[in-house]
GUPA-930231 format. One line per 5 residues: number of its first residue (from 0); their letters; for each residue y, z, x of C-alpha. Coordinates in steps of 0.05 Angstrom, whole numbers, plus 5000, padded with zeros to 4 digits. Layout:
REM residues N
NUM> A> Y Z X ~ ...
This chain:
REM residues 488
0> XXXXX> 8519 5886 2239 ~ 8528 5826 2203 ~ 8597 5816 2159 ~ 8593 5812 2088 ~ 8620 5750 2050
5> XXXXX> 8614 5684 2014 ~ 8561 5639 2057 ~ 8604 5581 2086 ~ 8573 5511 2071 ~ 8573 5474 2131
10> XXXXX> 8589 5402 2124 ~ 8538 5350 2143 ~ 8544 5302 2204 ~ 8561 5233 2191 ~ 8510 5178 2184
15> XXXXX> 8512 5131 2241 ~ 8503 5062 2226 ~ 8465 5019 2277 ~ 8515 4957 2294 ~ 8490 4890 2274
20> XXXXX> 8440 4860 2317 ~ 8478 4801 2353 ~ 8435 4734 2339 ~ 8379 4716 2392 ~ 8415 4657 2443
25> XXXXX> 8377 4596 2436 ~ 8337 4575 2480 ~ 8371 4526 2524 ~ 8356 4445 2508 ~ 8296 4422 2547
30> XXXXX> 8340 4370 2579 ~ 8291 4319 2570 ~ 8243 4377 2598 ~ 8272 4361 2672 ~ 8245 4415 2704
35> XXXXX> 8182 4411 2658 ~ 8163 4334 2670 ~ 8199 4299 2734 ~ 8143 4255 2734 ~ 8149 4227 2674
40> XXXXX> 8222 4216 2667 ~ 8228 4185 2738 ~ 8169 4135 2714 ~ 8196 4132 2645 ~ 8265 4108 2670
45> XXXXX> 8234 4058 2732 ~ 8200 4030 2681 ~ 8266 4014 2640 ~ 8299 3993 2694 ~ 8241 3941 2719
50> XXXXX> 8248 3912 2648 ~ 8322 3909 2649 ~ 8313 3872 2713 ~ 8250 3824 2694 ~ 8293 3804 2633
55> XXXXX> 8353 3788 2682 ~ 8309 3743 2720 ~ 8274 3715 2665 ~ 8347 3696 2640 ~ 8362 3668 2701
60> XXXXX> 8300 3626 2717 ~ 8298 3604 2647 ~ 8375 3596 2626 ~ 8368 3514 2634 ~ 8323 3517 2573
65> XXXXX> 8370 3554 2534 ~ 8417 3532 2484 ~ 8495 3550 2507 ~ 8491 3589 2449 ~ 8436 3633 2461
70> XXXXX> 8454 3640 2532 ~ 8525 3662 2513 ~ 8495 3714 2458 ~ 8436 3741 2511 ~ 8489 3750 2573
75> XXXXX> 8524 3807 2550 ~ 8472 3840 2518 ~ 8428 3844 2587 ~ 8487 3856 2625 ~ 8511 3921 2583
80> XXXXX> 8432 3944 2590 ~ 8436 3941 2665 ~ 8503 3977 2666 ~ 8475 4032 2613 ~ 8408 4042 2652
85> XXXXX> 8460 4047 2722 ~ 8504 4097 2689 ~ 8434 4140 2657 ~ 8417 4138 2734 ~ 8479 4166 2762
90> XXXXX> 8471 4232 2716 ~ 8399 4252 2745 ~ 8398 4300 2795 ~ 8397 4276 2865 ~ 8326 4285 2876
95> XXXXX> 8302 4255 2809 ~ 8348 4188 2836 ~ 8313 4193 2896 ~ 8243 4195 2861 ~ 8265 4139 2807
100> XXXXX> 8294 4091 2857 ~ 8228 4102 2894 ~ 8184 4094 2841 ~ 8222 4026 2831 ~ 8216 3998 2897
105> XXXXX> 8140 4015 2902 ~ 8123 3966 2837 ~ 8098 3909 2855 ~ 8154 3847 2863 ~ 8153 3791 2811
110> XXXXX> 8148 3718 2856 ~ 8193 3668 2835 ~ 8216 3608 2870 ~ 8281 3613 2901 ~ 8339 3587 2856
115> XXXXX> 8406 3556 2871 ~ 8469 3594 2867 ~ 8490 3581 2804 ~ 8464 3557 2732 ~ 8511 3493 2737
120> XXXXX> 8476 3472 2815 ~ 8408 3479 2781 ~ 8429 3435 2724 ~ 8455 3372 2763 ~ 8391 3388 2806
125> XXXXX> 8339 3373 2756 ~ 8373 3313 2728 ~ 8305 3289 2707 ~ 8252 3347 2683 ~ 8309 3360 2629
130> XXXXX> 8326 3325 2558 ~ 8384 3295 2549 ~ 8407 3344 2494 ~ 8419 3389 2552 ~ 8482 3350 2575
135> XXXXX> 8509 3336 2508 ~ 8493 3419 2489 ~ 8530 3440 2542 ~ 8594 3390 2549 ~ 8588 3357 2487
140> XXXXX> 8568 3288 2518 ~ 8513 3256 2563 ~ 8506 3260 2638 ~ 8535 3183 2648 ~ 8593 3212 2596
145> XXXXX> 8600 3266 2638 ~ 8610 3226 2705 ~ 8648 3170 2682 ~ 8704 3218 2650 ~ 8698 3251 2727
150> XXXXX> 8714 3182 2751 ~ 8771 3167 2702 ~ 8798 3241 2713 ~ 8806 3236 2797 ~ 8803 3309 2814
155> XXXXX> 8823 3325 2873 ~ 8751 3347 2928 ~ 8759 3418 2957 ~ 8790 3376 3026 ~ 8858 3348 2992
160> XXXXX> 8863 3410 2946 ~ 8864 3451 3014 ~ 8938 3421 3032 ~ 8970 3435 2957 ~ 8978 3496 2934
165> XXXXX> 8971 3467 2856 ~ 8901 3453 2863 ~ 8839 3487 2869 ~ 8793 3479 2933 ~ 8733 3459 2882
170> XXXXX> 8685 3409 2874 ~ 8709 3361 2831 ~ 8649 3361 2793 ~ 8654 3440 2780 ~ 8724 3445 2757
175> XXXXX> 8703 3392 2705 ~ 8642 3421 2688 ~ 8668 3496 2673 ~ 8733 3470 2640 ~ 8683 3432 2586
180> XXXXX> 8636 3486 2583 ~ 8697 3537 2569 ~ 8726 3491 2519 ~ 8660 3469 2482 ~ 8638 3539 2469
185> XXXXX> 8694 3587 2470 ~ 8660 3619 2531 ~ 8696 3687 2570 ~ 8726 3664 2632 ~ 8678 3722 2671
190> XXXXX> 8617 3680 2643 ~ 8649 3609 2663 ~ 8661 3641 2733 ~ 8591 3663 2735 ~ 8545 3605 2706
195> XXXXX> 8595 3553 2761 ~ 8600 3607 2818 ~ 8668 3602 2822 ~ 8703 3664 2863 ~ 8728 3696 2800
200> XXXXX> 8749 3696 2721 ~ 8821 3666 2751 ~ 8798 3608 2775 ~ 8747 3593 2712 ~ 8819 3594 2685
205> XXXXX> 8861 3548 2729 ~ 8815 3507 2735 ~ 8807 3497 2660 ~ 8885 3487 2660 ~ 8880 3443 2714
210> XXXXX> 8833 3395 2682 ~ 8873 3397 2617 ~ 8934 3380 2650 ~ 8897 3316 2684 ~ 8863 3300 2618
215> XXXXX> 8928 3291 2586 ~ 8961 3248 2651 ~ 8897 3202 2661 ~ 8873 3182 2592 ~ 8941 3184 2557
220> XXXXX> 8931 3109 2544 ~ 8884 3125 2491 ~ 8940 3149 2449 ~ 8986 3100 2457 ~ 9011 3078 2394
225> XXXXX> 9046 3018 2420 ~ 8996 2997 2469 ~ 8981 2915 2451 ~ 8936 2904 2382 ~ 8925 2975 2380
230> XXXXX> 8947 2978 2304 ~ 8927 2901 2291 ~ 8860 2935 2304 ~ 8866 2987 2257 ~ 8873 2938 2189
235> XXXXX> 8808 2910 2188 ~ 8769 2975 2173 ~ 8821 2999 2121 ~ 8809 2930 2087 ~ 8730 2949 2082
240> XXXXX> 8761 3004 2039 ~ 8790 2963 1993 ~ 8862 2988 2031 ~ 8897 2914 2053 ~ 8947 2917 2109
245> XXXXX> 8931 2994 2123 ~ 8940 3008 2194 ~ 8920 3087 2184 ~ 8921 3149 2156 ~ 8957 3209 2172
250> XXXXX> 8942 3292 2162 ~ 8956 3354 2190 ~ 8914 3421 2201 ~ 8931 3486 2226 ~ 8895 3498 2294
255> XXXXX> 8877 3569 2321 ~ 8925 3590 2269 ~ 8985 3582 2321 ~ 9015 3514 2312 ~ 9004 3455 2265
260> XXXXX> 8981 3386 2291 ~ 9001 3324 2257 ~ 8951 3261 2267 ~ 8949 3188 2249 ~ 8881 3152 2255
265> XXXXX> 8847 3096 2254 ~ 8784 3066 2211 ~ 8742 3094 2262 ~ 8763 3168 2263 ~ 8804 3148 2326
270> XXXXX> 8870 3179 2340 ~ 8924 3132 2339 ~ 8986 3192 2348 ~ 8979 3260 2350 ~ 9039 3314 2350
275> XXXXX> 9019 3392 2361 ~ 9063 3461 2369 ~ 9103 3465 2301 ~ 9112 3527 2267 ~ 9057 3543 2229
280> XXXXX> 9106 3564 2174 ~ 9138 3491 2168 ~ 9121 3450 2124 ~ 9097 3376 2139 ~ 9159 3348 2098
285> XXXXX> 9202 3377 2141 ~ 9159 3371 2199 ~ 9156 3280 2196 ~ 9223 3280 2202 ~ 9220 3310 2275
290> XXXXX> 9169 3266 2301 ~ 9158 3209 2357 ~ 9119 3176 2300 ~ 9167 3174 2250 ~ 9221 3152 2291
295> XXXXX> 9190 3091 2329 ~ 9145 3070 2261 ~ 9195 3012 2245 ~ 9178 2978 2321 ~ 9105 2995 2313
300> XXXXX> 9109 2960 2245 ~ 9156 2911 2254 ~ 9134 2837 2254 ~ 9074 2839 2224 ~ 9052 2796 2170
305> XXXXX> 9058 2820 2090 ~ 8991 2817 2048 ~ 9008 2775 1985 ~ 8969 2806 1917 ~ 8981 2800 1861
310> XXXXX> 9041 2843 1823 ~ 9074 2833 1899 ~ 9071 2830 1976 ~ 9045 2898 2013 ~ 9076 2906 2090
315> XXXXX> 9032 2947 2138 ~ 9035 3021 2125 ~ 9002 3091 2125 ~ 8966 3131 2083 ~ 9000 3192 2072
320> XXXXX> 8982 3269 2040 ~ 9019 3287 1972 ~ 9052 3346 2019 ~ 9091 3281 2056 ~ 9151 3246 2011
325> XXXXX> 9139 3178 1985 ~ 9166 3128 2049 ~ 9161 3054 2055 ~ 9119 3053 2105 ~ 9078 3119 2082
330> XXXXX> 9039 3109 2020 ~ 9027 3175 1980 ~ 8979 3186 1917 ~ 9004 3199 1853 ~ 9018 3267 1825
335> XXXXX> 9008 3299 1749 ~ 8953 3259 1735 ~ 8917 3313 1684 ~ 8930 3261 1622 ~ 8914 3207 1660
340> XXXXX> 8848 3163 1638 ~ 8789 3165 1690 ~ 8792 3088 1686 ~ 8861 3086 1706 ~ 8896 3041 1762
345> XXXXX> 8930 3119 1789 ~ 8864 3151 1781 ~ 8821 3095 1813 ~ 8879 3089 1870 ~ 8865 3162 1884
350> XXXXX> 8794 3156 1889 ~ 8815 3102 1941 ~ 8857 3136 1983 ~ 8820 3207 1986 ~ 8770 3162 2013
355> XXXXX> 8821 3136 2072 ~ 8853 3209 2075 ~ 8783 3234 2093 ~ 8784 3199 2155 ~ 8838 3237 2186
360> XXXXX> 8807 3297 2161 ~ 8738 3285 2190 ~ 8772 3269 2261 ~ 8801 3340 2255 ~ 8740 3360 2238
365> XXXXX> 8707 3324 2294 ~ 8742 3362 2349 ~ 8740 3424 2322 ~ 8661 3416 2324 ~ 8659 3397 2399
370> XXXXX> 8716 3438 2432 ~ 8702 3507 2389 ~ 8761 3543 2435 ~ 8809 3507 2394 ~ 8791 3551 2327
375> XXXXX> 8800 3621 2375 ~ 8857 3657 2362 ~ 8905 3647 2413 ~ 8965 3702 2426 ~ 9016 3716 2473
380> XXXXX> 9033 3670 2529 ~ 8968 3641 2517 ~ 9001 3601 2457 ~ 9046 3561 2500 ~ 8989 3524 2527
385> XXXXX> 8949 3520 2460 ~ 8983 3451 2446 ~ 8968 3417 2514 ~ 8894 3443 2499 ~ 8891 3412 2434
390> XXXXX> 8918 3337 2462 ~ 8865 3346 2513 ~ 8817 3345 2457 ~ 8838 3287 2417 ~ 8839 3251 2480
395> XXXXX> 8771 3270 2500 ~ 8751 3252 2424 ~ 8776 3179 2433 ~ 8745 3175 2510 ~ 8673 3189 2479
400> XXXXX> 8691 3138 2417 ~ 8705 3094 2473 ~ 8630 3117 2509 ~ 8599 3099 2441 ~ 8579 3170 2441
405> XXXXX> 8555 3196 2375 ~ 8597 3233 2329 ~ 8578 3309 2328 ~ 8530 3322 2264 ~ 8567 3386 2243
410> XXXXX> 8634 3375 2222 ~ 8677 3433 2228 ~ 8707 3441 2158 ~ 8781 3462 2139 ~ 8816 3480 2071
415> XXXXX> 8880 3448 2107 ~ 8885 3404 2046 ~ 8896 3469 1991 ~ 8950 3502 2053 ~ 8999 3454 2044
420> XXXXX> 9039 3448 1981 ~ 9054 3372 1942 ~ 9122 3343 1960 ~ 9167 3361 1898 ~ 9230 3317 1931
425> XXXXX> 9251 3250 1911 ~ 9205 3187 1927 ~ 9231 3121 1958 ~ 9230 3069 1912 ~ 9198 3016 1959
430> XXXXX> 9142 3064 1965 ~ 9128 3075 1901 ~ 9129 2992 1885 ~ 9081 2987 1946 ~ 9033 3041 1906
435> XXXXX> 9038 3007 1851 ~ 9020 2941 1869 ~ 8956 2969 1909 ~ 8940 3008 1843 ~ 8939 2946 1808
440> XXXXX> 8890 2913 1863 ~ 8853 2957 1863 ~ 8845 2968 1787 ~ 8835 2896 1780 ~ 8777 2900 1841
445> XXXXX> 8746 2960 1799 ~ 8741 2921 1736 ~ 8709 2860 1782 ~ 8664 2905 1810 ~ 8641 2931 1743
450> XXXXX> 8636 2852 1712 ~ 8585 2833 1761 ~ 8544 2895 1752 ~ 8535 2887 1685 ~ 8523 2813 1705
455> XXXXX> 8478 2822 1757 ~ 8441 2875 1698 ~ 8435 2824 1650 ~ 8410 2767 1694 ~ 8354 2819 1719
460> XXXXX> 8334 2821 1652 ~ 8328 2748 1630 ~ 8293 2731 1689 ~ 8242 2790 1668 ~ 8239 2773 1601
465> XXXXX> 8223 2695 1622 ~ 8171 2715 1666 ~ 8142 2756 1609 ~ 8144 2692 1572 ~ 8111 2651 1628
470> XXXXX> 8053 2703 1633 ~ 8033 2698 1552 ~ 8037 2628 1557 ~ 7997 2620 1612 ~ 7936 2666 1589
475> XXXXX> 7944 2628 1522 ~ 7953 2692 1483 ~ 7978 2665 1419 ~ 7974 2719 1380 ~ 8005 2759 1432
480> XXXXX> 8058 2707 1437 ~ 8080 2714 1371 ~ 8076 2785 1369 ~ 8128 2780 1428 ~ 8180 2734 1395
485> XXX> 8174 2773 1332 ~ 8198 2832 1374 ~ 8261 2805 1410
């Protein structure tokens, strides 16, 4: 019997909802399809490494041809591919090493000829198949340069540096060798070690030191300011520049942006006195003052004859930079000189002494050119020594003068000149008459100068205005003739 009533509705079930579908994992990175292609990564890679090495030994065979330049830019550059191609080695699996290292030693070797031990035996081995340029590329001087400042220098041989404990057991020829090469090309200490086989980067260093410090004890006599003649030398090539009784000129420039140097030279770009290691921040007014130069300038000077011109008599002096006050012995250009006529004796004295001042700056510019180490930057405890390095190279600028070396052809320029600021103190009034009576000189030389141009202008041409003359006459050109003295 079925019960009567209202039909009950019955509820429907609930949707299910399939979840998301998570995304597919990808596939996992062929790994330079190792386990596809063995065979072609070991051969791919021993074929990278052989080049690595050929180009190692093609560096090495071939590094005396090289400029110290290129060498010094190609070193690191083969070296990091070696280590990169070492360190892509080490991450194989030990059976693909196996296979590439195996794959290397079965290509065929490369013959070369068996090389000395180190790129500076194979140079002083093959004195003659080279040029000469690679001496002076690689220390800056010639091979007789290079063994007559080993002479002057007396290193110590590896046999008497064995008993003292300050001096390296190296060939002498070695310590000056990799102290040049370090100091003409701002080269790491790792590469001087390596190109001189020297034990390690700490002896390419001492021994640099080492050399410096000898440098500046054997060839000190070169800046001897009060050696015999030394400035009575020094006045005949400022007289060529129309400068009488100059015995030099004097400048300063900031090197390796540590210290300021202070230098006095001669006609011949040769340092007469040079003073490094003040404060960059100093100025050179206040740095004179403090100097060996300044106080023994009235013996150096002393006794020498005046030069009689006219408007006065000149003593011996120095050309100074408008940052230095106005001395009697140091011989500043004028100042404020905007309303000043180009024809005038303070315009044409300037002209003249830029000329003189741009010897001092050229000798700067001179060793900065050789011995590139001197423009690194230098920190730390490293600036201590920056000084001593500096001396070293003035002294090794006047030794080559000395070997009638030649000048370097690229002068290593400075803006020194717009660094330091014009003296704004009081000028000595014996100064100022001695700059006044050169002015005048030299205004009255100018004017001479200018005469016998003119002269020599208008002699040129008469004589080829007679010789016109002499050629109508003789082809009996009358009518030509006439027509010529009609015209003048």
């Amino acid at each position: 019997m079925v019960a009567a009533g209202r039909k009950r509705r019955s509820r429907p079930a609930p949707a299910v909802v399939p979840a998301a579908a998570d995304p597919p994992a990808p596939a996992p990175a062929p790994a330079l399809e190792l386990a596809q292609s063995p065979a072609q990564l070991t051969s791919l890679l021993a074929l990278l490494a052989s080049s690595v090495s050929l180009a190692l030994r093609f560096a090495a065979d071939q590094d005396l041809l090289l400029h110290p330049s290129q060498m010094l830019a190609l070193d690191p550059l083969l070296l990091s591919a070696a280590r990169a191609v070492s360190r892509l080695l080490a991450m194989l699996p030990l059976h693909l090493q196996t296979l590439t290292l195996t794959s290397i030693s079965l290509s065929p070797p490369t013959p070369s000829p068996p090389l000395p031990s180190s790129w500076f035996l194979r140079l002083l081995s093959a004195p003659h198949s080279l040029p000469e340029s690679a001496w002076r590329d690689a220390f800056r001087m010639s091979r007789p340069a290079f063994f007559q400042l080993l002479h002057s220098l007396a290193l110590s041989d590896p046999a008497a540096a064995a008993s003292s404990s300050s001096s390296l057991a190296l060939p002498p020829d070695h310590k000056l060798g990799a102290a040049l090469f370090r100091l003409a090309h701002a080269a790491p200490a790792r590469t001087v070690a390596r190109r001189f086989g020297l034990p390690s980067p700490a002896v390419a260093i001492r021994a640099f030191y080492e050399v410096c410090r000898a440098i500046a004890d054997r060839l000190a006599i070169l800046l001897d300011l009060g050696a015999p003649d030394r400035i009575a030398r020094a006045v005949p090539g400022f007289c060529a520049l129309s400068l009488p009784n100059c015995c030099g000129a004097l400048g300063y420039t900031r090197m390796g942006d540590a210290v300021i140097a202070q230098a006095l030279v001669d006609a011949e770009g040769r340092f007469l006195d040079v003073s490094v290691g003040w404060d960059p921040a100093m100025a050179p007014a206040d740095i004179l003052p403090r100097t060996k130069l300044y106080s023994s300038q009235s013996l150096v000077l002393a006794n020498a004859p005046h030069g009689e011109l006219i408007g006065g008599s000149v003593p011996r002096y120095f050309l100074g930079p408008a940052c230095c006050p106005m001395l009697p012995w140091l011989v500043t250009p004028y100042t404020n000189m905007d309303a000043m006529d180009d024809m005038s004796k303070e315009r044409i004295f300037n002209h003249v002494h830029s000329h003189g001042m741009l010897l001092v700056r050229n000798a700067f510019g001179h060793v900065r050119s050789r011995w590139r180490l001197l423009d690194e930057c230098w920190k730390g405890e490293c600036q201590e020594a920056l000084p001593y390095v500096v001396i070293a190279g003035c002294l090794l600028h006047n030794f080559l003068i000395k070997c009638g070396e030649p000048a370097p052809e690229e002068v290593q320029g400075s803006a020194d000149a717009e660094l330091f600021s014009d003296f704004e103190g009081e000028k000595d009034k014996e100064g100022k008459r001695i700059r006044d009576v050169l002015a005048t000189h030299l205004s009255l030389v100018a004017i001479n100068q200018t005469s016998r141009k003119i002269t020599e202008v208008t002699v040129a041409s008469t004589q080829s205005n007679l010789s016109n003359l002499a050629f109508l006459c003789t082809n009996k050109d009358h009518r030509n003739y006439r027509t010529y003295m009609k015209r003048d």
